[in-house]
N, C-alpha and C positions, 0 to 999 in steps of 0.2 A: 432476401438476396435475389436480385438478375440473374436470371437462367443462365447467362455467363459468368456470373461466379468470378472468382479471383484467385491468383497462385497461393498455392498453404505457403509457403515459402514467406510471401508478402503478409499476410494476414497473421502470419506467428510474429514476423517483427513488428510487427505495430502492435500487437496484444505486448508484445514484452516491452516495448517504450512506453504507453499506459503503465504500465507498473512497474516501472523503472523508474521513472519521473514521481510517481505518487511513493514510494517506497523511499527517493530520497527527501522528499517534504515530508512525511508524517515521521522519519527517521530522526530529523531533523528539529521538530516540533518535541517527541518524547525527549531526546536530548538534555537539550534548552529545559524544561521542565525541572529534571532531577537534578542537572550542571546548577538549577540556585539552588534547589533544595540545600545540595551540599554547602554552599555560598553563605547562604541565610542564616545554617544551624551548624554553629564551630561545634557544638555536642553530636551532631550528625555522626554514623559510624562509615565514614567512607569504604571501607573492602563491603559492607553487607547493602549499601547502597550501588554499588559498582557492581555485585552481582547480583540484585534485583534489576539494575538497567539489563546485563545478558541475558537474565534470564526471558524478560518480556521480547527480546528481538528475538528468542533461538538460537544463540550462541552459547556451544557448550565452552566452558572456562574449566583449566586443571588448577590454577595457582590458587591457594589456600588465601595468600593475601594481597586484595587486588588495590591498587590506586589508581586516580582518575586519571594520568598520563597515560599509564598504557589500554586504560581503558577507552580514552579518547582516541587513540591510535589507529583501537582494533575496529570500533563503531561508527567513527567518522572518518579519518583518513588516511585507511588503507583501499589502494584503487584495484589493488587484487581481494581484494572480499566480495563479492557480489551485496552481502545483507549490509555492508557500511554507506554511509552518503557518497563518497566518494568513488566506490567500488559501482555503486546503483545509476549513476549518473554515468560512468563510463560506460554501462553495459545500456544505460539507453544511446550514447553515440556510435557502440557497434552497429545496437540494431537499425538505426538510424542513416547508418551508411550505407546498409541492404536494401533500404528502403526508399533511397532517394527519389527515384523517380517517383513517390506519391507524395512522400512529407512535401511541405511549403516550404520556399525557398529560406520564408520569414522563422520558421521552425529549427532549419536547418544550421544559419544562422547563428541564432540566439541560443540552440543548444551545442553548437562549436565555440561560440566566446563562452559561455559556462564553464565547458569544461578545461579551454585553454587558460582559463583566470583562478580556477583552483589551485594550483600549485602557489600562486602568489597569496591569496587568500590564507591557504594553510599555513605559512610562513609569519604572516601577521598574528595570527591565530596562538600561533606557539610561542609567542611574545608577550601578546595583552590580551589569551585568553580566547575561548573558542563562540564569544558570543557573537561578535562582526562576522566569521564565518557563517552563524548557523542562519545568522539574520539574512545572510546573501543567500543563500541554499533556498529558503523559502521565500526571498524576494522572487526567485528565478525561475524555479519550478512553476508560483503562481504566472510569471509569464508567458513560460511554454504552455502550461493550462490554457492558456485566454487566446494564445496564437493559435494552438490544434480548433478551437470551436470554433474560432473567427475565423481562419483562411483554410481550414479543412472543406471539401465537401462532404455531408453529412451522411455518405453512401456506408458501402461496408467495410472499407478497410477504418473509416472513424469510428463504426460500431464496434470492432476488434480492440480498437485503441481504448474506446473507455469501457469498454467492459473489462478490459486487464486493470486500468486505472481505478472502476468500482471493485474489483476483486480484492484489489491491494489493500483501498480504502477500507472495507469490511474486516479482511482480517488487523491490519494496525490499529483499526479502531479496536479490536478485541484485545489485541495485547498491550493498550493502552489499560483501558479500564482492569486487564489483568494482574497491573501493577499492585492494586490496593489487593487484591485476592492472595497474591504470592507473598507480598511483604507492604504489608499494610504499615507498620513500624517504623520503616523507612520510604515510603512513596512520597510524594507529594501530596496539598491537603487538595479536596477539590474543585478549586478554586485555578488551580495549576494545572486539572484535566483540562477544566473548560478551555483555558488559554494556549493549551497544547493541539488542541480541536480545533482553535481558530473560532469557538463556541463561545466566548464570554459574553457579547455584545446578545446574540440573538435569545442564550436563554436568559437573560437577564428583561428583554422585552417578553419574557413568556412569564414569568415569575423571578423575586428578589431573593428566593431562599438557597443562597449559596451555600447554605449547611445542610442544606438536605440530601445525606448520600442517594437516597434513593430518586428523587428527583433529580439530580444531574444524571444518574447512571442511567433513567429510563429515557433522558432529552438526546444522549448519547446512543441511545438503544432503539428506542420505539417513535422520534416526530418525524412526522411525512414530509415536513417542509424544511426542514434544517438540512443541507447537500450533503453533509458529511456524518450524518447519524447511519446506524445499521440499515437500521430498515428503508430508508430513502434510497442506501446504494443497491439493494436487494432488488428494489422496484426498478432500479432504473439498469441493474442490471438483466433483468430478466426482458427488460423491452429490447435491450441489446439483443439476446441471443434469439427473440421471437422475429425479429428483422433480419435477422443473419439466414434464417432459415429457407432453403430454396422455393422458387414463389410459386411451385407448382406443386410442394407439397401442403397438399390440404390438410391430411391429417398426421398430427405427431406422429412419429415412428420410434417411439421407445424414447424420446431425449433423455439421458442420464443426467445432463449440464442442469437443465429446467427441473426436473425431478427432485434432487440435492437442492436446487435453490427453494422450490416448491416448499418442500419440507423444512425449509429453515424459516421461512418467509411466515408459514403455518403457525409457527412457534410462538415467532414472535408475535403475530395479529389477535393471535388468540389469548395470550398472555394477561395478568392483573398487574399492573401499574405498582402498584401500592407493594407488591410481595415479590418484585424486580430483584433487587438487592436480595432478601436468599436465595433465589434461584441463580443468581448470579457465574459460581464460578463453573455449575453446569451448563448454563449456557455460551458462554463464552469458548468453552473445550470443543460445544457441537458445533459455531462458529468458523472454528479454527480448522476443523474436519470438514466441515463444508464446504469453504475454500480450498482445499486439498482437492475433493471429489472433482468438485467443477473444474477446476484448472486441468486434472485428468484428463474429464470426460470432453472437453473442446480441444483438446490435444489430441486425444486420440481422433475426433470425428472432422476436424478440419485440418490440422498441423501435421498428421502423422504421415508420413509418405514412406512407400514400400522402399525396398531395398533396391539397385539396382539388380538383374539380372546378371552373372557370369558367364563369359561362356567360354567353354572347354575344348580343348580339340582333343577329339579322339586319338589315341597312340594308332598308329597304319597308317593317318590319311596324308 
């Protein structure tokens, strides 16, 4: 970071469009995933498939018996939910609007016709089906991806941005692969991970054994070279937060952000390949805590701004 530094004001909104943006594509991607499951398997028990989808976002549900309309409802098109696509997407064009003066015009743009073209999108949707939506959601999102790299400068309010975006990326990745852990019985097979990753094409050049849970779950987990694996977003999140760092501190001063990722990052480097899969829904928990911590710990040491001052008048004066 430049000894000038930048407003927490500006840097919290750009960390929250990074994962605004990423939260409505990997949102989008699970979806699409279990939307065929159901599709494909007329024997499928739709209420226990509908609460393995809430369960893997973090949606608590009260209804004993749930179905995919109002499931689709609560997870994709309601724009007051923050955790829905449609809710995720709008809370990236708040933060968006605080931010103008640094987002790109081209940015600014293409994530206002997004969000003015849902409503019409949702309408089609609830006609012939929510696949045309989900297909446009991750059309769109992959655009704003490519616009922040390309006409971003690569300073630190970009590092804010995709370090929210790697944040996002790490935890969905968890509670994707936490689907089989939770309710293995009704998930998708995984074959339906990888294409929910956007992974089919790349692990399929690394190896052909689409049946090997343990082999998907570690190509998802542990390659350095795949964008959207754990461990790649860990890397590339901790280069974030080593850049963010003011350029005249030489030595660390306790980073908790680094620390938390440090310790997840360990886990996984040191880890056996082959014994992935049992370790599995332990890791994935410490994952999901990790990302809690660090979201914290950069909140609190960039984002957090004091209270104003009040002031009082004395009774006599």
């Amino acid at each position: 970071m430049s000894e000038r530094g930048m407003l927490s004001r500006l840097a919290e909104s750009l960390f929250w469009i990074g994962r605004y943006i990423e939260r409505a594509d990997d949102t989008a991607r699970i979806v699409d995933s279990y939307v065929h499951r159901m599709v494909e398997d007329p024997f499928n028990d739709e209420s226990a498939t509908c609460r393995s989808l809430f369960s893997i976002l973090g949606i608590d549900v009260e209804s004993e018996r749930l179905r995919t309309v109002e499931t689709l409802q609560t997870i994709v098109y309601d724009v007051e939910n923050p955790n829905s696509i449609a809710g995720a997407l709008n809370g990236a064009y708040e933060n968006a609007r605080r931010s103008r003066d640094y987002i790109s015009s081209e940015m600014w743009v293409a994530l206002n016709t997004t969000r003015n073209e849902l409503p019409q999108r949702e309408a089609t949707a609830r006609g012939f089906g929510p696949a045309t939506y989900l297909q446009y959601v991750r059309e769109r999102t992959s655009l704003l991806a490519g616009l922040t790299d390309a006409t971003l400068s690569h300073d630190d309010g970009w590092r804010f941005l995709v370090l929210g975006r790697n944040l996002e990326r790490i935890d969905m990745t968890s509670r994707l692969l936490r689907g089989r852990v939770v309710s293995d019985e009704n998930a998708p097979d995984w074959m339906a991970f990888l294409r929910a990753s956007g992974a089919t094409e790349a692990f399929m050049r690394n190896t052909r054994e689409i049946n090997d849970a343990n082999g998907v779950a570690a190509f998802l987990m542990l390659d350095r070279l795949f964008p959207r694996s754990v461990l790649y977003s860990l890397n590339l999140a901790d280069e974030c937060l080593v850049e963010i760092q003011p350029a005249s501190q030489r030595i660390s001063a306790g980073d908790a952000a680094r620390q938390a990722l440090a310790r997840a990052r360990g886990t996984l480097e040191f880890i056996d390949p082959r014994q992935l899969i049992d370790q599995l829904p332990e890791l994935l928990e410490m994952l999901e805590t990790t990302c809690f911590r660090i979201t914290d710990a950069v909140t609190d040491r960039y984002f957090r701004r004091e209270d104003a001052v009040a002031w009082h008048i004395e009774e006599g004066l």
